[in-house]
C-alpha positions, 0 to 999 in steps of 0.5 A, a space after each residue: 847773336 848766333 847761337 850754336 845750340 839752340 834749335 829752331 824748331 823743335 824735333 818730333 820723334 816717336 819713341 828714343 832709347 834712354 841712351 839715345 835720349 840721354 845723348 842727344 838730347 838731356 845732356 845737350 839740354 835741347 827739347 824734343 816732342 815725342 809722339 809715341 810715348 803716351 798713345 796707348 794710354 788709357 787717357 789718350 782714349 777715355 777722358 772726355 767729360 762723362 767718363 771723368 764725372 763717372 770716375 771722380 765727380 765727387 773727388 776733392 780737388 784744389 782749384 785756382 781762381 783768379 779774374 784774369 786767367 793769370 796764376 801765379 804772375 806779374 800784375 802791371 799798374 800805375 803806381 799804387 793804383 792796382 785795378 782791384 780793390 785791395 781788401 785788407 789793411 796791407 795797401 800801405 805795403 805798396 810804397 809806390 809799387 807799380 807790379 806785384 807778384 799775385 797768386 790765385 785764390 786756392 779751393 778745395 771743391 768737388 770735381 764735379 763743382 769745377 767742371 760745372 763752373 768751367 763749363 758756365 763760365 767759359 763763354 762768359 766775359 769777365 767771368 771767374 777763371 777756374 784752374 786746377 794747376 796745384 802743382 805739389 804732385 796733385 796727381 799722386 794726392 788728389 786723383 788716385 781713381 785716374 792712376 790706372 790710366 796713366 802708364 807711367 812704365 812707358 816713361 821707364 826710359 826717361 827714369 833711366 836717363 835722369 837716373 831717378 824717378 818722378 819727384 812729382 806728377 801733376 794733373 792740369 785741367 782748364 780752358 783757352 783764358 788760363 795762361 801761365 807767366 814766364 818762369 822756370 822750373 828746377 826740374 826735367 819734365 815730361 809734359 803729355 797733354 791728354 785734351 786740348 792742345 798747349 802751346 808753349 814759348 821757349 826760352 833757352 837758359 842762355 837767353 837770362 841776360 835778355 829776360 829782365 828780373 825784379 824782386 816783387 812784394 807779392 799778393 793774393 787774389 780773393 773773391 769778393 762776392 763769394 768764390 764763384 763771383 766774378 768779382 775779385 780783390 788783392 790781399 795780403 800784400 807783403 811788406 818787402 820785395 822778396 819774390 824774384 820773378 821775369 817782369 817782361 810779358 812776352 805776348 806783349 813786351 815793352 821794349 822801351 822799358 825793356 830793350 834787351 828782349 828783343 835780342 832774346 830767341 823765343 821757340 814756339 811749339 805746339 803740344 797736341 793731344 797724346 804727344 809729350 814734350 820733354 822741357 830740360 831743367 832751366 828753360 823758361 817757359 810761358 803756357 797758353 792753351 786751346 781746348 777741344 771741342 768739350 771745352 778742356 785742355 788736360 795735361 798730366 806733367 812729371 818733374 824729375 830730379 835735374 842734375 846739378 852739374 856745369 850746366 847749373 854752374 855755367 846758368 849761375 854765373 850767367 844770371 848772377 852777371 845778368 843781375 850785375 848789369 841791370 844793377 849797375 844801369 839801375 
C-alpha cells in the first residue's frame, strides 16, 4: 500500500507563522515538531525537583496508580483467569472474557507525597507506578502557582490557525514504567515535554482498517494493601462490553490474532526536552517515556477544538467499513 500523504519521518522546524501552520500542516492533517516555541519558557529553565517541591510541595494533585505502568489500557488474560484478584462480588461480569479495559486507581495526595513515592519506588521491581496524567485540564485546576511558568502567548499562532483557544491544558509527570495504551484523541494538540524525553508511535487515521477494535467491559485497578502497596486487584468490573477501545499491542502484536496490523505504518518520533509536537485530531497514538537524570519525565499538552469537517467525515466512513469487515469475519 503506498500512502501518498503520510510522512516518514516527521519534520522539525523552529518556529511557523499561523498561516503557514495552517497550510502546511493542520489542514494536511500532518504532524510536526517545533523546536522553538516553548525554550524560553520559565519551565524549560527551573523545573528540576527542588524548585517544584518549593513551589507546590503541598499542592493536592490526582495521582494515578496502578502495578503495571498501564493507565487507562487493554489488559490481556486467559479466559476468565485475570492475573489480579477481582476484589468484589462483579467476577461473574466476565462471562468468558479474556481482555478487559482497566482504569488506574485515582488519589488525591500532596505533591510532595508523589514525588516521595516516585522517587522510592522507581528502582523497585514490582513496585506501584505513581502517575499524574488526570487529563480534565488539571493544569488550569490543580497547579495554579506553576501558570506563570508557561507562556501560553507563545502558542497564539496555533489559536489562530485552529480558531479557538485551548479546550484544556494538562500537566503529565512520571517515570520510564508509565506507557500509554493505543488511542486517539478528538482534539488537536501541542504537546511540549518540559523534562525527560517522550517517544511516541504514530498512527495516521488512514491506518483504522489495520488497528483492530473490540468493545470491552471495563474494570478499575485498587490497592490491596493500602494505596502505596504494591499489591493491586480489579473491581468494578461492568456487566456489558461498552468501552470501544484498539486491542492490538503495538510493542507486541500478534499477528496471528491480528494479521491486518502488519499493513499498518507506524511513525516513530522522539519528543525532548523544550520541543513541541503538534499531533492532529485522529492519529492514534501510544506514549512511552525516558527520564532525566532526576528520575522524571514532565510534559504540559494543550487540546483544542478539532474541526469537524470532511476529514472527520471521510475517518467516519472509514471506521464504520472497518467495523464491517471484522463484523462479517467474526
Amino acid at each position: 500500500m503506498i500512502e501518498l500523504y503520510v510522512p516518514v519521518k516527521i519534520e522539525r522546524v523552529e518556529k511557523l507563522s499561523s498561516l503557514e501552520f495552517l497550510r502546511d500542516y493542520v489542514s494536511k492533517n500532518i504532524p510536526v515538531i517545533f523546536t522553538g516555541v516553548a525554550t524560553e519558557w520559565k519551565a524549560i529553565k527551573d523545573w528540576d525537583l527542588s524548585y517544584l517541591l518549593d513551589k507546590i510541595g503541598g499542592t493536592d494533585v490526582t495521582v494515578s496508580q496502578t502495578p503495571n505502568g498501564r493507565a487507562d489500557a487493554v489488559l490481556h488474560f486467559p479466559t476468565d483467569d485475570p492475573p489480579y484478584p477481582i476484589l468484589d462480588d462483579t467476577k461473574e461480569n466476565l462471562h468468558g472474557s479474556s481482555s478487559l479495559f482497566v482504569m488506574p486507581h485515582d488519589e488525591i495526595m500532596k505533591f510532595s507525597k508523589f514525588v516521595h513515592l516516585s522517587q522510592s519506588s522507581k528502582d523497585t521491581e514490582d513496585a506501584t507506578v505513581h502517575y499524574i496524567q488526570y487529563q480534565n485540564s488539571n493544569f488550569t485546576a490543580q497547579f495554579h502557582r506553576l501558570h506563570e511558568d508557561i507562556d501560553m502567548t507563545s502558542l497564539k499562532f496555533a489559536e489562530e490557525a485552529f480558531g479557538c483557544e485551548p479546550e484544556a491544558t494538562n500537566f503529565w509527570m512520571g517515570d520510564n514504567r508509565s506507557v500509554s495504551s493505543l488511542h486517539k484523541d478528538h482534539y488537536e494538540n501541542l504537546y511540549t515535554v518540559i523534562r525527560g524525553t517522550k517517544k511516541f508511535t504514530l498512527f495516521p487515521p488512514t491506518d483504522r482498517p489495520f488497528l483492530r477494535h473490540r468493545k470491552l467491559r471495563s474494570s478499575i485497578f485498587r490497592p490491596v494493601s493500602g494505596s502505596d502497596g504494591s499489591n493491586f486487584g480489579l473491581s468494578n468490573i461492568s456487566e456489558d462490553c461498552s468501552v470501544p477501545w484498539i486491542v492490538v499491542d503495538p510493542d507486541n502484536p500478534d499477528l496471528l490474532a491480528f494479521p491486518e496490523y502488519e499493513k499498518a505504518k507506524p511513525i516513530y518520533c522522539e519528543i525532548h526536552e523544550g520541543e513541541t509536537l503538534y499531533l492532529p485530531s485522529l492519529y492514534y497514538h501510544q506514549v512511552s517515556q525516558q527520564v532525566d537524570t532526576e528520575g522524571k519525565v514532565i510534559a504540559v499538552n494543550s487540546w483544542f477544538d478539532m474541526q469537524y469537517d470532511i476529514k472527520y467525515n471521510y475517518f467516519t466512513l472509514l471506521h464504520n467499513l472497518s467495523e464491517c469487515k471484522n463484523s462479517s469475519s467474526n
